[in-house]
N, C-alpha and C positions, 0 to 999 in steps of 0.2 A: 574214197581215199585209197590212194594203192599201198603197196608192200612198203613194211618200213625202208626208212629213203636215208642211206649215208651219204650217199654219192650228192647229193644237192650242193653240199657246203664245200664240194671238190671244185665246183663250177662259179658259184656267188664270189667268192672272195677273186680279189686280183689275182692273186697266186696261185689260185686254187688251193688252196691252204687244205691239209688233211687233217688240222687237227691232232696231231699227233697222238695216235693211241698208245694208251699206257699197259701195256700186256703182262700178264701174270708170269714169272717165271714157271717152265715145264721140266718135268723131272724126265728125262731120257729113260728111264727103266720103263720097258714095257710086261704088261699084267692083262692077264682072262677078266674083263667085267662082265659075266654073264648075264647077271642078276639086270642089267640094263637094257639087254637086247629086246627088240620086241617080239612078240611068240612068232612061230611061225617060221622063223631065220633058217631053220636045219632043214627045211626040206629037202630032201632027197631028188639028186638030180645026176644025171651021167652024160660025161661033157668027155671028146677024143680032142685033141690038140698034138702036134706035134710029138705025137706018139706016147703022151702022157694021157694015162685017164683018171679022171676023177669022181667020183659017187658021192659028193657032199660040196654045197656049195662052202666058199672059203669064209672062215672064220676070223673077221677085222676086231684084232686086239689094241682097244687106243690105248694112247698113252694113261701111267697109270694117275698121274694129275693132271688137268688138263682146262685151260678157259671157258667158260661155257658160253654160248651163244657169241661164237663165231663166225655163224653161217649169217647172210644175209638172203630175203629174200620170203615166198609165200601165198596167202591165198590172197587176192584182189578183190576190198570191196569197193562199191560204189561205183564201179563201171560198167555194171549190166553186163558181164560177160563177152564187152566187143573189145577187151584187149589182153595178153597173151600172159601168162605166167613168167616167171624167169625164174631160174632155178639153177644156181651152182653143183655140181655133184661133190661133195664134200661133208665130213662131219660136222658138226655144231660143236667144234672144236678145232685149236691150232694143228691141222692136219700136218705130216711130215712128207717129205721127198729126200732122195741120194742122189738128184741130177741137179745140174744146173740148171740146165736146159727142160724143167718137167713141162708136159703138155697137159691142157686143163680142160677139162668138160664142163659143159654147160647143157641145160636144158630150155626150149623155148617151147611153149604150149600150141602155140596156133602161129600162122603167120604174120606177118605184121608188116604193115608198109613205111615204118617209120626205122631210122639210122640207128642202128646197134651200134655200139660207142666198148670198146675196153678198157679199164684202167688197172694200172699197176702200181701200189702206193707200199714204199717203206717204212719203218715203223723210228727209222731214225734223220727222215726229210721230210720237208715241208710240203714240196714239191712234188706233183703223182710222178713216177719214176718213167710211165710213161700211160698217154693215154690218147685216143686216137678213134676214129671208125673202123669196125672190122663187116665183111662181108654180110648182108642182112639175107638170113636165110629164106627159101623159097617155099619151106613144109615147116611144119611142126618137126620135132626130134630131138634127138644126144649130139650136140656139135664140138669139135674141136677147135684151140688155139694154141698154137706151138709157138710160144715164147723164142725160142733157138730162129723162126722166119721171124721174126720181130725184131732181131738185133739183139735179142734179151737175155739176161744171163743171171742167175741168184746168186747171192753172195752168201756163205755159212753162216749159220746161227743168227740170223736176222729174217726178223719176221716180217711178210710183204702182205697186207690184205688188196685182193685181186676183185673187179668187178664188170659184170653186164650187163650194162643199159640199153631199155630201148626209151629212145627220144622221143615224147609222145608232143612236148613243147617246147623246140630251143631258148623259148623266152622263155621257161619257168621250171628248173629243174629240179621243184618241187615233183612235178608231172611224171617225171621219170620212173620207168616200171624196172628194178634192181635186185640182182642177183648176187652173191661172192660170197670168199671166204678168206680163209687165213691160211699159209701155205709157209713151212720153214723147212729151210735144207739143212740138215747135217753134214758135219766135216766127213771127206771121202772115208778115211782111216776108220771113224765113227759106224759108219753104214756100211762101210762092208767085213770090217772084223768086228767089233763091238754086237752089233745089231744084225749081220748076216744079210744086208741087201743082197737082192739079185739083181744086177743091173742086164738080163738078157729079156726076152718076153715071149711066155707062154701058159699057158693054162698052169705050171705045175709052179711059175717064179709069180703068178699072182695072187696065187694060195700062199708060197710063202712071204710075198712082201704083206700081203695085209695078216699076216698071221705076226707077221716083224713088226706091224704097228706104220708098215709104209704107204697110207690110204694114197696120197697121188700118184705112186709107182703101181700099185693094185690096180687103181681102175685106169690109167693111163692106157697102161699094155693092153686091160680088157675090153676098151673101148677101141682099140689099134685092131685088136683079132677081129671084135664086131665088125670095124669097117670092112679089114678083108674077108671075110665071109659075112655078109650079111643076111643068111636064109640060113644060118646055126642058129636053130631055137636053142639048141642048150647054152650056147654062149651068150644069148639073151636072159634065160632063167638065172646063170651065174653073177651077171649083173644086176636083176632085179634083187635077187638077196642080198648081195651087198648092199644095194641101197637101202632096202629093208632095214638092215641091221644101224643105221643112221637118222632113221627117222624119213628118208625122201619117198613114202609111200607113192603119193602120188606119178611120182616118177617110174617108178617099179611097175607100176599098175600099167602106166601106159606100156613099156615095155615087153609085158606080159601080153596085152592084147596085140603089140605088134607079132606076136608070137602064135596067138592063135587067130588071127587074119593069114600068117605066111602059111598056118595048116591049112586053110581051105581048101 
């Protein structure tokens, strides 16, 4: 039986009908949960960026109430290990953004020969807002999708749960191996005088958007710097602890080992 499966009832109905979820209202004040993180999160680590430096990986303040089990996605039983994790990078909560346009990571375990599928669903349409195949990657890894090449754009204050499928059986999308989460923009005014967004990207604006409580501005930009330098271990460790601090150990872990493979 694979990872729990939302995505099925996107596909079965004529409409693709989402169901509409009924979402907790979220309180905008952000607050320290410390007492939640899991040990380990502080390690010490020295990261150069755009002539910023840092000695501590960043400190993701979520929000201080927040939905729980928002993430989709997890470990795969009953497959004997021949098909691939999926994995959103996101809290296990209605994560925030100050872009319209935010870009979203994903994780896939192993390769896979079968159609990577995205979807984009609002929490006030029937309708997936959009949904479609995207590139089926060729390695394991941290992959991007920029909503902004999509045509795509968020609306304020309206919560959009986002998903990545792999297609293991067009007839049965039960089968479907399922990652995502929850993602809500704030109004501009909100994010950047209320909340202090930083809508630039570098090591010092991704300490402070996940210190603002802005996890898809946080790891967007830290996933942007990954790509252009891809042989920064330390901008691998600064991503593994965030993840950490969310529970995607496993994510982390791989990370870390792509870290001490580029030492060899």
């Amino acid at each position: 039986m694979n990872a729990t499966h939302p995505h099925a009832f996107l596909r079965t109905r004529a409409a693709r009908s989402s169901g509409t979820v009924l979402m907790g209202v979220m309180l905008a004040t952000i607050s320290v949960i410390g007492s939640d993180m899991p040990p380990g999160f502080a390690e010490q680590v020295t990261t150069q960026a755009n002539g910023t430096s840092r000695d501590q990986i960043p400190l993701y303040q979520p929000p201080k109430k927040f939905t729980p089990r928002a993430r989709v996605g997890g470990e795969l039983r009953g497959t004997e290990g021949m098909d691939p994790e999926v994995q959103a990078l996101v809290p296990d909560h209605v994560g925030f953004t100050s872009s319209q346009t935010p870009v979203l990571n994903w994780y896939l375990s192993k390769p896979t020969p079968h159609e990577v599928r995205f979807t984009l669903i609002d929490n006030q349409s029937v309708r997936p807002v959009y949904e479609a195949p995207i590139p089926t990657p060729k390695q394991p890894g941290i992959f991007s999708i920029a909503i902004k090449d999509l045509g795509l754009a968020l609306d304020p204050n309206i919560q959009y749960r986002w998903y990545v499928s792999v297609v293991r059986d067009p007839s049965s999308p039960s089968k479907d191996i399922v990652g995502g989460g929850v993602i809500e923009r704030c109004e501009m005014s909100d994010c950047l005088i209320t909340f202090d967004a930083k809508i630039t990207c570098s090591v010092q604006t991704v300490t402070d958007n996940a210190r603002a409580g802005f996890w898809y501005d946080a790891m967007g930009c830290l996933c942007t710097l990954i790509d252009a330098n891809p042989t920064d271990a330390s901008l691998r460790r600064l991503r593994a602890g965030l993840l950490k601090q969310v529970g995607l150990n496993g994510v982390a872990e791989w990370d870390l080992r792509s870290v001490q493979t580029q030492q060899r």
